[in-house]
N, C-alpha and C positions, 0 to 999 in steps of 0.2 A: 520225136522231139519231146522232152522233157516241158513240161508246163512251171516257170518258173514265177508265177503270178506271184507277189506278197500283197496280203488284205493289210488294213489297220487293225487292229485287236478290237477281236469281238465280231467280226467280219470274215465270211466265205464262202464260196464262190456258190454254195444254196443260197445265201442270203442275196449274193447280186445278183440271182435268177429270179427268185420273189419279188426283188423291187422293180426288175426288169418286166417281169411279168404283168404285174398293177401297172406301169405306166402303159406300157402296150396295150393293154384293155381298156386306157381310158376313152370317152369320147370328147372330141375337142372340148364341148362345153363342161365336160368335168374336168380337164385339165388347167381352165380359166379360172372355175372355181377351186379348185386347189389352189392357184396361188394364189387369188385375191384373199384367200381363207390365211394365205399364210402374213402376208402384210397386214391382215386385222388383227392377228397374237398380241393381244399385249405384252404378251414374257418373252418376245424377240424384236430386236430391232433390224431391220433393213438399210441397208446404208450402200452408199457408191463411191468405191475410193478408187484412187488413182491405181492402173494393171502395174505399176514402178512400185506401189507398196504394198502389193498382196504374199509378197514372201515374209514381209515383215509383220505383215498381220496374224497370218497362219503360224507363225512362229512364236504372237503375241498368245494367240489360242491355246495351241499348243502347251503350252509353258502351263495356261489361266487354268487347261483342262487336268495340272497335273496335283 
């Protein structure tokens, strides 16, 4: 069987092993601490929108990241 995976640019299939790798190593309480580390960034926001506008978000991104 032909492995027909597409990454996003900049992205491959080392790279999802590595980050697969870290999170499988973490232990629960470093895993809490990562994300409460990630809700303190001030250079990101965190937000909850409706799962009905997440294509349109992504596609908001998208566009933002071009």
């Amino acid at each position: 069987m032909v492995n027909t995976t597409n990454f996003p640019p900049g992205w491959n299939e080392e790279r999802v092993q590595r980050i697969l790798s870290h999170y499988d190593s973490l232990s629960e309480d470093e895993e809490v601490a990562e994300d409460e580390a990630a809700f303190e960034d001030s250079t990101q926001t965190v937000m909850e929108i409706p799962n009905e506008l997440v294509p349109t978000v992504r596609a908001l991104l998208a566009d933002h990241a071009k």
